[in-house]
PDB file of N, CA, C and O in Angstrom, chain B, residues numbered from 101:
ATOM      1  N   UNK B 101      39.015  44.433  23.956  1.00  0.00           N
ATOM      2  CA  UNK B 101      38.053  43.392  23.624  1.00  0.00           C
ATOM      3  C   UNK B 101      36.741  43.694  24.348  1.00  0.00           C
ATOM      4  O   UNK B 101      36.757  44.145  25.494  1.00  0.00           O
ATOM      5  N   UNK B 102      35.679  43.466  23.731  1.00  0.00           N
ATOM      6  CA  UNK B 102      34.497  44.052  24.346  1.00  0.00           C
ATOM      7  C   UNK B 102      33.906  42.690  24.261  1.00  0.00           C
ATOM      8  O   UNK B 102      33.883  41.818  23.392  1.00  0.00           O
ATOM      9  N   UNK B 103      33.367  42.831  25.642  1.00  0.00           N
ATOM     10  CA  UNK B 103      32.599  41.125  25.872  1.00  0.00           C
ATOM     11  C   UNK B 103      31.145  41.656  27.430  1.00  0.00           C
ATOM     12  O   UNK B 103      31.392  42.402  28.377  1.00  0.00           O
ATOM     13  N   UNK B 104      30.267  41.202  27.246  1.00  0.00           N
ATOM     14  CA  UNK B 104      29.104  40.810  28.341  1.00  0.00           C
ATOM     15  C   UNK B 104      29.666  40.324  29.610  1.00  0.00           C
ATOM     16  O   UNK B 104      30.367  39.319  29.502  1.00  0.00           O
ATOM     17  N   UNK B 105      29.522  40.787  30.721  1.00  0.00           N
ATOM     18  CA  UNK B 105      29.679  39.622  31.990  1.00  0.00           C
ATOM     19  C   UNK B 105      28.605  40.337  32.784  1.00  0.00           C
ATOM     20  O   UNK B 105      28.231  41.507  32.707  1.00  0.00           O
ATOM     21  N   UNK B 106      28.117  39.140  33.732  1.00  0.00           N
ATOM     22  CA  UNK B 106      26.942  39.409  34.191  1.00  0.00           C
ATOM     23  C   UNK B 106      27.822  39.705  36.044  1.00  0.00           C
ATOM     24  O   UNK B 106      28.579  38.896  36.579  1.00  0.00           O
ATOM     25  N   UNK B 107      27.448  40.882  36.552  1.00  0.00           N
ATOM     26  CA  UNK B 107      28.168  41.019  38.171  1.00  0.00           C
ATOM     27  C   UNK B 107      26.844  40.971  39.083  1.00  0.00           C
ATOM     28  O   UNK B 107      25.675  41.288  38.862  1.00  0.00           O
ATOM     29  N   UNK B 108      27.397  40.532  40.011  1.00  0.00           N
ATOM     30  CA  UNK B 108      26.015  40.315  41.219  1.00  0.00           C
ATOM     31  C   UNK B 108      25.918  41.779  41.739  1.00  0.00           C
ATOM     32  O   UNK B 108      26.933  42.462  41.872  1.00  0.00           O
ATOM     33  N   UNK B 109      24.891  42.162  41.978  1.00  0.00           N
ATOM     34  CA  UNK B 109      24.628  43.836  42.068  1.00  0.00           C
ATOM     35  C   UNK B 109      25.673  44.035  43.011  1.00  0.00           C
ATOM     36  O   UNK B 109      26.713  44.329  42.423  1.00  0.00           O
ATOM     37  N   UNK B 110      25.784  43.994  44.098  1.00  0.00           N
ATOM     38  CA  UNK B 110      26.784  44.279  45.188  1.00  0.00           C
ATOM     39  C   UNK B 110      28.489  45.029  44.402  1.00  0.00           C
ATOM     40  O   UNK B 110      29.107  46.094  44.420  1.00  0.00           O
ATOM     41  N   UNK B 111      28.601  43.801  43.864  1.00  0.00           N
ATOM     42  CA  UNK B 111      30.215  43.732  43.086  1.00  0.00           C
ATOM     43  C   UNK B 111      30.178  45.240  41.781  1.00  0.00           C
ATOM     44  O   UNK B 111      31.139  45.979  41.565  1.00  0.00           O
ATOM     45  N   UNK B 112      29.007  45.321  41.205  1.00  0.00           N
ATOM     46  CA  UNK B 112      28.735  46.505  40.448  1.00  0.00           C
ATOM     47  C   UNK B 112      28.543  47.328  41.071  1.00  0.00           C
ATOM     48  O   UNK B 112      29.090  48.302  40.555  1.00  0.00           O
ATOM     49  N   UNK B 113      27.734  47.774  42.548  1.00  0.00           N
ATOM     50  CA  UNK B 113      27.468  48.700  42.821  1.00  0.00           C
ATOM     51  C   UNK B 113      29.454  49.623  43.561  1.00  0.00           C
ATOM     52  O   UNK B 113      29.975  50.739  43.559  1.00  0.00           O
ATOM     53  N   UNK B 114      29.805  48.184  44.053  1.00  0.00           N
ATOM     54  CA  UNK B 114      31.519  48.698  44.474  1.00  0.00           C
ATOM     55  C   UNK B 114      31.835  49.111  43.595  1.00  0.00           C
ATOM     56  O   UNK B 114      32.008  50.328  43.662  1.00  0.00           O
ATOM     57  N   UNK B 115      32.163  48.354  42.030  1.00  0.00           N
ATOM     58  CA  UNK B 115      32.883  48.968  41.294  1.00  0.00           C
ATOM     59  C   UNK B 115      32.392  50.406  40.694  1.00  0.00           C
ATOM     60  O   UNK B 115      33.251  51.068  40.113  1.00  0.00           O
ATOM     61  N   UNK B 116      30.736  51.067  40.820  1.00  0.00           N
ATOM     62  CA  UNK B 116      30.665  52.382  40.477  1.00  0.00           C
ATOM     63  C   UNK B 116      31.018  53.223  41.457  1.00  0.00           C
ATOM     64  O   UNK B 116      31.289  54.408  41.264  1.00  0.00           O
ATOM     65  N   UNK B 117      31.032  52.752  42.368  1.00  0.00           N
ATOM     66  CA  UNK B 117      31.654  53.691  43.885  1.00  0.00           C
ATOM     67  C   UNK B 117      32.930  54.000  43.507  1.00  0.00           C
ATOM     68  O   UNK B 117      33.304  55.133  43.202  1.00  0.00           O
ATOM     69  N   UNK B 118      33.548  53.102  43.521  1.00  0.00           N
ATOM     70  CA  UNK B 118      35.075  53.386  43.699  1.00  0.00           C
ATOM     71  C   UNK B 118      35.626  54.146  42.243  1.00  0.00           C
ATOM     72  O   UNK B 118      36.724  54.698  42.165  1.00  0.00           O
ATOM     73  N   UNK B 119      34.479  54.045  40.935  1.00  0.00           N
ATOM     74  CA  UNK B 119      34.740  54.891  40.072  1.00  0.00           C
ATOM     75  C   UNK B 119      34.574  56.087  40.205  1.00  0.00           C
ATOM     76  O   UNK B 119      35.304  56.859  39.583  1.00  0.00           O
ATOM     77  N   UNK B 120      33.378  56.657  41.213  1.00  0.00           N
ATOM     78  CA  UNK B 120      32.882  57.696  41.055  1.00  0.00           C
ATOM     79  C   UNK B 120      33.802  58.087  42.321  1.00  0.00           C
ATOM     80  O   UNK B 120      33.741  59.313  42.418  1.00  0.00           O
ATOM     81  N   UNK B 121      34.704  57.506  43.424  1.00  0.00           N
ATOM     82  CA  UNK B 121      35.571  58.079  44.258  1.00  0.00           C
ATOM     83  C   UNK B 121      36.931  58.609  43.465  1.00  0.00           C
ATOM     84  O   UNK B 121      37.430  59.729  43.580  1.00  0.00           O
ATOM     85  N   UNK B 122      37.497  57.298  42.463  1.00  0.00           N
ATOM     86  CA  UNK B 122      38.582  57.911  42.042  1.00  0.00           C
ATOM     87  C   UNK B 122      38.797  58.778  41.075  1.00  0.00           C
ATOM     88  O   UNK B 122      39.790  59.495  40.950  1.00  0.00           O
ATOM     89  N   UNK B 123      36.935  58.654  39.695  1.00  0.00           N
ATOM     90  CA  UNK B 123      37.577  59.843  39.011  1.00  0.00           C
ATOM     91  C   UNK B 123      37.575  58.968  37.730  1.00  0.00           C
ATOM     92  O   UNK B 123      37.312  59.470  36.637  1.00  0.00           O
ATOM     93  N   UNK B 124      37.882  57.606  37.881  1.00  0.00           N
ATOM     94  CA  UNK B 124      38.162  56.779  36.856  1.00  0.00           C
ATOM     95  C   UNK B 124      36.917  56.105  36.156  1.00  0.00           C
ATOM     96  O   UNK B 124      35.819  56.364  36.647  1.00  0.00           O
ATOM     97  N   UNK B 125      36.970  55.307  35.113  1.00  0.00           N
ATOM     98  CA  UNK B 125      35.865  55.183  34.739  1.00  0.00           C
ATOM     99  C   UNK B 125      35.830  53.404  35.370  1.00  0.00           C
ATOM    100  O   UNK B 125      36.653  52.802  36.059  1.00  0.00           O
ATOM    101  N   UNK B 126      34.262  52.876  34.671  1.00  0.00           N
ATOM    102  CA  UNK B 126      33.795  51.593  35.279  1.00  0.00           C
ATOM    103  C   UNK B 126      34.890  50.739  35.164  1.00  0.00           C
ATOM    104  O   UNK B 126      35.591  50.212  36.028  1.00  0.00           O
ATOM    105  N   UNK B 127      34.921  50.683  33.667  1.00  0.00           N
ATOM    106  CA  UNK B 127      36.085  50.095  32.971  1.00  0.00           C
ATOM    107  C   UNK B 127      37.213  50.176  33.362  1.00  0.00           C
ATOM    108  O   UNK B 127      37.785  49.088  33.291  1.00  0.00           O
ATOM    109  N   UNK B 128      37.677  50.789  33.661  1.00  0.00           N
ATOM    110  CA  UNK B 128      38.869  51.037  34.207  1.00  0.00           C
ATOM    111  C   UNK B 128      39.321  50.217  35.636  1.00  0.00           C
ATOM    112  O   UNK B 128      40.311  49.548  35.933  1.00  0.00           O
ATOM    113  N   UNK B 129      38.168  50.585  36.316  1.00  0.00           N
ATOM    114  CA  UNK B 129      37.922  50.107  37.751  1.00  0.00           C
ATOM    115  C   UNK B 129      37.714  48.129  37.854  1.00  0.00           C
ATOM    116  O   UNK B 129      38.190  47.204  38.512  1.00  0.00           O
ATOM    117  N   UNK B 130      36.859  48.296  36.916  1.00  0.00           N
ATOM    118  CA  UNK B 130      36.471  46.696  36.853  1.00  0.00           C
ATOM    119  C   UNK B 130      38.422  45.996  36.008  1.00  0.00           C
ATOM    120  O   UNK B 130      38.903  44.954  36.455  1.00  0.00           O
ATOM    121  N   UNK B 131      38.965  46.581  35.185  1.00  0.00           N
ATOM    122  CA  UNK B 131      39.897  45.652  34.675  1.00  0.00           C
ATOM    123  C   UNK B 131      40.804  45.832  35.573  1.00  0.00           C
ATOM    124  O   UNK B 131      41.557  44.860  35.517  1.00  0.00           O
ATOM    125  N   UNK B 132      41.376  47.077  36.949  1.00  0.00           N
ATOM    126  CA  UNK B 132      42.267  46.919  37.550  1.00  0.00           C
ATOM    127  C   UNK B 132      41.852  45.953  38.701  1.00  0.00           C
ATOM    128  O   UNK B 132      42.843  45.760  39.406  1.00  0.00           O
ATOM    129  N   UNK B 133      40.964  45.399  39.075  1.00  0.00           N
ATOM    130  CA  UNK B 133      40.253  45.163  40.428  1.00  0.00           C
ATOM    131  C   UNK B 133      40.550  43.153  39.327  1.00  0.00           C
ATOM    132  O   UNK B 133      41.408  42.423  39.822  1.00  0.00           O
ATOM    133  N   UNK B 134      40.205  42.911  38.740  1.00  0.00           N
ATOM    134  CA  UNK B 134      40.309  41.723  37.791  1.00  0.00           C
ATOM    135  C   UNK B 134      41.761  41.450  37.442  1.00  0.00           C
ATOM    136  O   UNK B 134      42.092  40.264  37.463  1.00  0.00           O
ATOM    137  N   UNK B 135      42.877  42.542  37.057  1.00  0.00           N
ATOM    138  CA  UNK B 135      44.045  41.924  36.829  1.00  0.00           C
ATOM    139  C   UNK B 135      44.527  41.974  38.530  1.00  0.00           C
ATOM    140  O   UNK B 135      45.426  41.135  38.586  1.00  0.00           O
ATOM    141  N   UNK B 136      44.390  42.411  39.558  1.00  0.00           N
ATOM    142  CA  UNK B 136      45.020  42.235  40.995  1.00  0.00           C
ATOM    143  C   UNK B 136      44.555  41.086  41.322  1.00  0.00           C
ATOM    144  O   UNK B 136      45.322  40.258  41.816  1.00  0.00           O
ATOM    145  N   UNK B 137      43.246  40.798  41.124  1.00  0.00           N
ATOM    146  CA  UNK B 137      42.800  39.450  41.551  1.00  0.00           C
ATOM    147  C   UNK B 137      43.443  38.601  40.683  1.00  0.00           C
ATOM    148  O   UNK B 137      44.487  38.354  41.287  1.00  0.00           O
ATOM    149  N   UNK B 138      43.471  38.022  39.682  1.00  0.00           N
ATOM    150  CA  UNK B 138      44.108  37.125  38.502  1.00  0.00           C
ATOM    151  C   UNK B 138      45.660  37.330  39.257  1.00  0.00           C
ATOM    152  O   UNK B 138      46.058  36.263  39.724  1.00  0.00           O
ATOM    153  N   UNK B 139      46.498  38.352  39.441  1.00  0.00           N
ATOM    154  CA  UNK B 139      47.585  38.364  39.580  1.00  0.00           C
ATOM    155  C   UNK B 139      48.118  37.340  41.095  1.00  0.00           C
ATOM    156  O   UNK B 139      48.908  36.403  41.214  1.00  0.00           O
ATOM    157  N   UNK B 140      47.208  38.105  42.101  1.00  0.00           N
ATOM    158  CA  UNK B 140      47.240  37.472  43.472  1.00  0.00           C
ATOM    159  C   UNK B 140      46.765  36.036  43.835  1.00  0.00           C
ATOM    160  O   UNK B 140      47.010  35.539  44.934  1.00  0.00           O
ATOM    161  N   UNK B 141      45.795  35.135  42.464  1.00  0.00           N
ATOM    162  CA  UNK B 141      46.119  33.950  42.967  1.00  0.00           C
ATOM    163  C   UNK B 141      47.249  33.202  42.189  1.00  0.00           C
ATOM    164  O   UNK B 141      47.579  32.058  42.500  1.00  0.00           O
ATOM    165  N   UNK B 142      47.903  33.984  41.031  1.00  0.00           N
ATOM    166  CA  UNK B 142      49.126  33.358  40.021  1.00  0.00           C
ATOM    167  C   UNK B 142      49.785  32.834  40.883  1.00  0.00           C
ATOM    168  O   UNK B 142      50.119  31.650  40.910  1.00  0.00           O
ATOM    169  N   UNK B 143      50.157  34.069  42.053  1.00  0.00           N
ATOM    170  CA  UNK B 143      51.212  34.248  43.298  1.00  0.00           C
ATOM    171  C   UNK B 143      51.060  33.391  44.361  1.00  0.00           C
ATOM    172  O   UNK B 143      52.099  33.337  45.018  1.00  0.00           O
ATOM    173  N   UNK B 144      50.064  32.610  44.845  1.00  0.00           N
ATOM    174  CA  UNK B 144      49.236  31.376  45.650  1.00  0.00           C
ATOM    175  C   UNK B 144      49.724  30.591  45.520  1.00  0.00           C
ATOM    176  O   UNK B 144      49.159  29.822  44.743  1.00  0.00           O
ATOM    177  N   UNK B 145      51.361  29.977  46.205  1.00  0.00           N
ATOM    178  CA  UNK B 145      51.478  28.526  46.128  1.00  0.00           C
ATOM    179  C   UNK B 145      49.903  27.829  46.180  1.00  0.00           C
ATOM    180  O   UNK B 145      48.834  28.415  46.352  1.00  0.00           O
ATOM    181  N   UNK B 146      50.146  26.434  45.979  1.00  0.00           N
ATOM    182  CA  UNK B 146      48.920  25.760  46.416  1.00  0.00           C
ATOM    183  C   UNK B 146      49.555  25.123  48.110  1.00  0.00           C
ATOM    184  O   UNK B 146      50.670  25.141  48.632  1.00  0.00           O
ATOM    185  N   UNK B 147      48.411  24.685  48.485  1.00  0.00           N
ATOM    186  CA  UNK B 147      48.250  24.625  49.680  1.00  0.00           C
ATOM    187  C   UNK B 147      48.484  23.192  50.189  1.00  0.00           C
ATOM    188  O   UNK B 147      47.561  22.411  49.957  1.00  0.00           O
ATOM    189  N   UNK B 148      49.459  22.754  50.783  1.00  0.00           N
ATOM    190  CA  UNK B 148      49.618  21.551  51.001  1.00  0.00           C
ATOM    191  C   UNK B 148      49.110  20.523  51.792  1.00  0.00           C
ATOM    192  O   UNK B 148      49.424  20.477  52.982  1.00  0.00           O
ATOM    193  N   UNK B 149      48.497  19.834  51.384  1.00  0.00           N
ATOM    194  CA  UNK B 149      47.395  18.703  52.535  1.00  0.00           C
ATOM    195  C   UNK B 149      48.155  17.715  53.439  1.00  0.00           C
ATOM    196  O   UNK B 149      49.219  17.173  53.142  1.00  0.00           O
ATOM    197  N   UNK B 150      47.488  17.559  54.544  1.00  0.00           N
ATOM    198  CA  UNK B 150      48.351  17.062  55.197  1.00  0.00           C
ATOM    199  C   UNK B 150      46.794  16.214  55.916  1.00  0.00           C
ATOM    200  O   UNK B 150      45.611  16.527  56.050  1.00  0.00           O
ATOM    201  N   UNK B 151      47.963  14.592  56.348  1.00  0.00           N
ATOM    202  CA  UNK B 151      47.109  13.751  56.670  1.00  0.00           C
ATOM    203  C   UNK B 151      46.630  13.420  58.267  1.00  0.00           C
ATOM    204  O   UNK B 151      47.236  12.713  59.072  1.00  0.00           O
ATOM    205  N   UNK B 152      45.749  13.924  58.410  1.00  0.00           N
ATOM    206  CA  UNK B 152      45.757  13.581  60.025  1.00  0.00           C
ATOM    207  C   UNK B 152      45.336  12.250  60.317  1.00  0.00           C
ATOM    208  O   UNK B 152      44.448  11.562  59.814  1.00  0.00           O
ATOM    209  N   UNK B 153      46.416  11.955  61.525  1.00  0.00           N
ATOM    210  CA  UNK B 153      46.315  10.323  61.704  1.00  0.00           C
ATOM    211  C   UNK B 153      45.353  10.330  63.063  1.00  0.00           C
ATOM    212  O   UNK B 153      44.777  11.313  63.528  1.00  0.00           O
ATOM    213  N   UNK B 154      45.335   8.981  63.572  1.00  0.00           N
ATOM    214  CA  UNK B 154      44.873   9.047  64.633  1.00  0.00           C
ATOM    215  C   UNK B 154      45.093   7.591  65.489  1.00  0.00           C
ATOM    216  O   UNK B 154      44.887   6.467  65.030  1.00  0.00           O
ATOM    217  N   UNK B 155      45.432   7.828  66.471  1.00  0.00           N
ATOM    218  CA  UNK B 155      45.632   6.567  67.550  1.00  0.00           C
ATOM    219  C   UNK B 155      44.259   5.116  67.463  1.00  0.00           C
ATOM    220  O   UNK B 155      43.066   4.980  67.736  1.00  0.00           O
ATOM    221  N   UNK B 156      45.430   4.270  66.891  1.00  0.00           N
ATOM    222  CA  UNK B 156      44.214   3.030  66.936  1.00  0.00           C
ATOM    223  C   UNK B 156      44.477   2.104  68.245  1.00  0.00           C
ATOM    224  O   UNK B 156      43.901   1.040  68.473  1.00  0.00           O
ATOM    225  N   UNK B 157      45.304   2.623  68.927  1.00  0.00           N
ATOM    226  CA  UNK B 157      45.471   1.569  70.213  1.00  0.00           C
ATOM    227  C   UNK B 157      47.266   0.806  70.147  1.00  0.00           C
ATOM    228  O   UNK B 157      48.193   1.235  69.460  1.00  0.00           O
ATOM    229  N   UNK B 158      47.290  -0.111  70.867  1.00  0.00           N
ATOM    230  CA  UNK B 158      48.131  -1.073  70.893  1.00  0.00           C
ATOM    231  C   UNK B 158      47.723  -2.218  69.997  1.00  0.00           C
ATOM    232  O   UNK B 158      46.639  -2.492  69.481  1.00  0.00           O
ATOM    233  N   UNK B 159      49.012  -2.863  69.958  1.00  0.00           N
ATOM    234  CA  UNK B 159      48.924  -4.202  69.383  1.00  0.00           C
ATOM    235  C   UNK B 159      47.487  -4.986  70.469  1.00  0.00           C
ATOM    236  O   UNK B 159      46.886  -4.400  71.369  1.00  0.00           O
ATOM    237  N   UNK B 160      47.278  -6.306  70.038  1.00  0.00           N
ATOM    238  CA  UNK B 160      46.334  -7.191  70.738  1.00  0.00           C
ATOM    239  C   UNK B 160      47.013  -8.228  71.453  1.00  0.00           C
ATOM    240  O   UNK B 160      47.948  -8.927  71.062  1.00  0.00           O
ATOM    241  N   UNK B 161      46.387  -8.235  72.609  1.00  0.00           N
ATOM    242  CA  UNK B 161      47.114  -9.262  72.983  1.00  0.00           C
ATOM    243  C   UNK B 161      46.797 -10.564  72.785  1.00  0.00           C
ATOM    244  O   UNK B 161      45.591 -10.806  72.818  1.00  0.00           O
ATOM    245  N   UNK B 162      47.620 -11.583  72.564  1.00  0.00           N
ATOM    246  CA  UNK B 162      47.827 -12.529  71.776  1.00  0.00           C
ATOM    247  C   UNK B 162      48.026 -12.493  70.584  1.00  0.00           C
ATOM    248  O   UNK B 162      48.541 -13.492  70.083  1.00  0.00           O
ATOM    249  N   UNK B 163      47.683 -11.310  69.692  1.00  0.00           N
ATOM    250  CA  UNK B 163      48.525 -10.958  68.355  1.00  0.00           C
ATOM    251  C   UNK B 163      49.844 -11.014  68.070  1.00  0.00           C
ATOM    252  O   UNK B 163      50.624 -10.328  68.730  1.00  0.00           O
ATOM    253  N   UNK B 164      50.260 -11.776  67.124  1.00  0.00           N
ATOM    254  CA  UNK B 164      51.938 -11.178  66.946  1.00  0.00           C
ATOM    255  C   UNK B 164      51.085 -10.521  65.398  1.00  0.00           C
ATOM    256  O   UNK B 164      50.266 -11.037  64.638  1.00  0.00           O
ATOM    257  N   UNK B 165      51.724  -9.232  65.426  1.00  0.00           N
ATOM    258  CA  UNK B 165      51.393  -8.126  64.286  1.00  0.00           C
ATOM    259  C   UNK B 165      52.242  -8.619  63.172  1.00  0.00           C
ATOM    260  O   UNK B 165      51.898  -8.230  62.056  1.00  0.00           O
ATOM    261  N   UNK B 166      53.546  -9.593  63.260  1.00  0.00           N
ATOM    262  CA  UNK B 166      54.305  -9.952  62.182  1.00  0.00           C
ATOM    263  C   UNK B 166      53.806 -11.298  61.138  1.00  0.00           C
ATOM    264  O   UNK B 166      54.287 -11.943  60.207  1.00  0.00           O
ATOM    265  N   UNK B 167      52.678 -11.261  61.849  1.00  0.00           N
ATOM    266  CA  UNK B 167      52.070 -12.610  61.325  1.00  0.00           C
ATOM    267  C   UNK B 167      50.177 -12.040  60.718  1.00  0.00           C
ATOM    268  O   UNK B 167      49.217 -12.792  60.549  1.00  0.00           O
ATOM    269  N   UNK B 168      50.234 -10.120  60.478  1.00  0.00           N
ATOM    270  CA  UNK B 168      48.941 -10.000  59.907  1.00  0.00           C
ATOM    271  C   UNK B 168      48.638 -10.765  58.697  1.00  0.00           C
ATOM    272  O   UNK B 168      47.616 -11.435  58.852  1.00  0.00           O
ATOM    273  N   UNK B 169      49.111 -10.877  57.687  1.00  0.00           N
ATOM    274  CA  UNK B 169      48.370 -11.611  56.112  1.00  0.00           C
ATOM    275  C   UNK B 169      48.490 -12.389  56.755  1.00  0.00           C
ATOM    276  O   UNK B 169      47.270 -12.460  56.905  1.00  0.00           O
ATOM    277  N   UNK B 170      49.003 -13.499  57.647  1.00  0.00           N
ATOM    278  CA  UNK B 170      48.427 -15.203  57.900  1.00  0.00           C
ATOM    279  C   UNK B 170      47.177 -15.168  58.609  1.00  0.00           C
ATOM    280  O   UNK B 170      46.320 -16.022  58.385  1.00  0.00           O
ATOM    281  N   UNK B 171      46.913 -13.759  59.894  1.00  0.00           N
ATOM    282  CA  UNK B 171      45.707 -13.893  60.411  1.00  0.00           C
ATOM    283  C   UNK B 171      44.660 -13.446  59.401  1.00  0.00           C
ATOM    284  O   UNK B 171      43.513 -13.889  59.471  1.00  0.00           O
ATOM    285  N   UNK B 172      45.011 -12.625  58.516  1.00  0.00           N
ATOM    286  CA  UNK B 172      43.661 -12.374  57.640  1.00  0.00           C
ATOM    287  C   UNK B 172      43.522 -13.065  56.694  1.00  0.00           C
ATOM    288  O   UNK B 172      42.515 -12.835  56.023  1.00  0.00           O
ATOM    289  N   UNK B 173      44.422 -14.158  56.249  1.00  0.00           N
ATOM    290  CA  UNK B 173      44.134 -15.381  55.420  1.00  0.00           C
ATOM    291  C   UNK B 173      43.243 -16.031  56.167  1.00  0.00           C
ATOM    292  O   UNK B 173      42.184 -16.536  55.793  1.00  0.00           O
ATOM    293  N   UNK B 174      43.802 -15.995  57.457  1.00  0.00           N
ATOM    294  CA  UNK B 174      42.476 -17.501  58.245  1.00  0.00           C
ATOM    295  C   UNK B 174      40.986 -16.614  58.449  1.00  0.00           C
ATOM    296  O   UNK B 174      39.912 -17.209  58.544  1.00  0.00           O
ATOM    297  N   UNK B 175      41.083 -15.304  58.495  1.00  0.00           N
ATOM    298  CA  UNK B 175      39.855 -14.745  58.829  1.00  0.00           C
ATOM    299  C   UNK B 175      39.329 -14.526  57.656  1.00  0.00           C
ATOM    300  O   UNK B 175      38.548 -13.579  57.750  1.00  0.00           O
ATOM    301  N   UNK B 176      39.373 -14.903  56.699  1.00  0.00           N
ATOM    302  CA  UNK B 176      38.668 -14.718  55.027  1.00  0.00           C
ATOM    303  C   UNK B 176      38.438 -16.212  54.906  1.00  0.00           C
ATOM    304  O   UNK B 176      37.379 -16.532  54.365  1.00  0.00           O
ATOM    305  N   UNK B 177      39.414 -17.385  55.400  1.00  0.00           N
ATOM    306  CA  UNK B 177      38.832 -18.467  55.117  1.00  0.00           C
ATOM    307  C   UNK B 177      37.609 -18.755  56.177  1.00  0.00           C
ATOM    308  O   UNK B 177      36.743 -19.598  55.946  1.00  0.00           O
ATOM    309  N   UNK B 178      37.639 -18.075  57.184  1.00  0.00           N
ATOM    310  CA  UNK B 178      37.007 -18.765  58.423  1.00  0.00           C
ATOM    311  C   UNK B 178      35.544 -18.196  57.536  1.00  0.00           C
ATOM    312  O   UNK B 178      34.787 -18.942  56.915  1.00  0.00           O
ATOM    313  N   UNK B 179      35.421 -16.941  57.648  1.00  0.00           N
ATOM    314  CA  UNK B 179      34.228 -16.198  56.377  1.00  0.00           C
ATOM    315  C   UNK B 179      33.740 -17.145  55.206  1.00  0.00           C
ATOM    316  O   UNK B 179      32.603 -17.431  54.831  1.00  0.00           O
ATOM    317  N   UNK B 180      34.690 -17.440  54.864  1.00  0.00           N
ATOM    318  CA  UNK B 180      34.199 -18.050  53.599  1.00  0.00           C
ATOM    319  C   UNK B 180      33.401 -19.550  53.667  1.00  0.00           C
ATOM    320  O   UNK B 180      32.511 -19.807  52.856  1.00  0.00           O
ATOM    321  N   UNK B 181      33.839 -20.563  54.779  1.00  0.00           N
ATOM    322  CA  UNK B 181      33.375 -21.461  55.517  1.00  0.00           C
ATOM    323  C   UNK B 181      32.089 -21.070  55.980  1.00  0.00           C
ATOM    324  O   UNK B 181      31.201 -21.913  55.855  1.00  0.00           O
ATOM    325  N   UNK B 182      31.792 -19.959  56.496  1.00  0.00           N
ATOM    326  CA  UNK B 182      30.982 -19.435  57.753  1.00  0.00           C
ATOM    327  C   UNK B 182      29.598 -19.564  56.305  1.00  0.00           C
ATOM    328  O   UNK B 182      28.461 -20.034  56.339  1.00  0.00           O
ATOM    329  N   UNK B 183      30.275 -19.004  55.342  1.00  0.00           N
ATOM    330  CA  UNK B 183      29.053 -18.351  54.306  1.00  0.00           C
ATOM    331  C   UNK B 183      28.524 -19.898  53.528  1.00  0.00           C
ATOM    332  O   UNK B 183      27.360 -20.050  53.157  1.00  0.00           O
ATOM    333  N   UNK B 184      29.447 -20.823  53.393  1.00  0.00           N
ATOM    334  CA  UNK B 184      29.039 -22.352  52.379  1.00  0.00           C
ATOM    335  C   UNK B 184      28.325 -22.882  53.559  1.00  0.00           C
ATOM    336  O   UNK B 184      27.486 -23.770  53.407  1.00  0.00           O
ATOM    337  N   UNK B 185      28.563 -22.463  54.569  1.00  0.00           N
ATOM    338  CA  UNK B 185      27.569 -23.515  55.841  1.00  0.00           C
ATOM    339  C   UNK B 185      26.220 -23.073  55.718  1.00  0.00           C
ATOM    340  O   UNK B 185      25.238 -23.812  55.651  1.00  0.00           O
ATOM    341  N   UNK B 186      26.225 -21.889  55.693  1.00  0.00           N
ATOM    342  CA  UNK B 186      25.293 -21.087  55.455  1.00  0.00           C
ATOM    343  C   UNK B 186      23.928 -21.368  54.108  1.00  0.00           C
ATOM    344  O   UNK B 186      22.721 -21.130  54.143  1.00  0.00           O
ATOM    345  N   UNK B 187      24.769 -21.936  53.076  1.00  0.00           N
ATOM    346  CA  UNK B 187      23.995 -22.488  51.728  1.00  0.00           C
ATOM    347  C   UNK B 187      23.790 -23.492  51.851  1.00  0.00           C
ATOM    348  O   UNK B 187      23.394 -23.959  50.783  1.00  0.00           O
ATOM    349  N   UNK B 188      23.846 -24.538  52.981  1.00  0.00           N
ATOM    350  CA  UNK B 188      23.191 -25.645  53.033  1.00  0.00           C
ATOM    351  C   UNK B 188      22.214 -26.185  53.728  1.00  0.00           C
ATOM    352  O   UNK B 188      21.836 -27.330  53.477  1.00  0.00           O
TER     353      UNK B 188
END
């Protein structure tokens, strides 16, 4: 298949080197250098992310932590109070 691709001079100037070292032609050079690459990331598990945590402290004191949605119910109502006082 004959097709255009545009190479950044560097990447052309390797691939006439290494033609004119082995003997082989451009073509040749450019489709083996393209199927190793294509082949070697097939072979690339992907890379697994991982979450880094980080220390937020202790509980508070006077907090019981088993009672968060009741404290952030009162701290959305206390807000919400804070903001109608506010419009009058």
């Amino acid at each position: 298949m004959r097709t255009t691709l545009t190479l950044e001079d560097s990447i052309a100037q390797a691939f006439k080197d290494e033609a004119h070292r082995s003997g082989r032609s451009f073509k040749a050079v450019a489709n083996d250098a393209l199927r190793r690459g294509l082949s070697a990331s097939a072979r690339q598990s992907p890379r697994r992310w991982k979450q880094r945590t980080a220390s937020l402290g202790g509980p508070l004191p006077g907090v019981d932590q088993t009672k968060a949605l009741v404290l952030a119910g009162a701290l959305e109502d206390d807000e919400i109070a804070r903001k109608l006082e506010l419009r009058k």
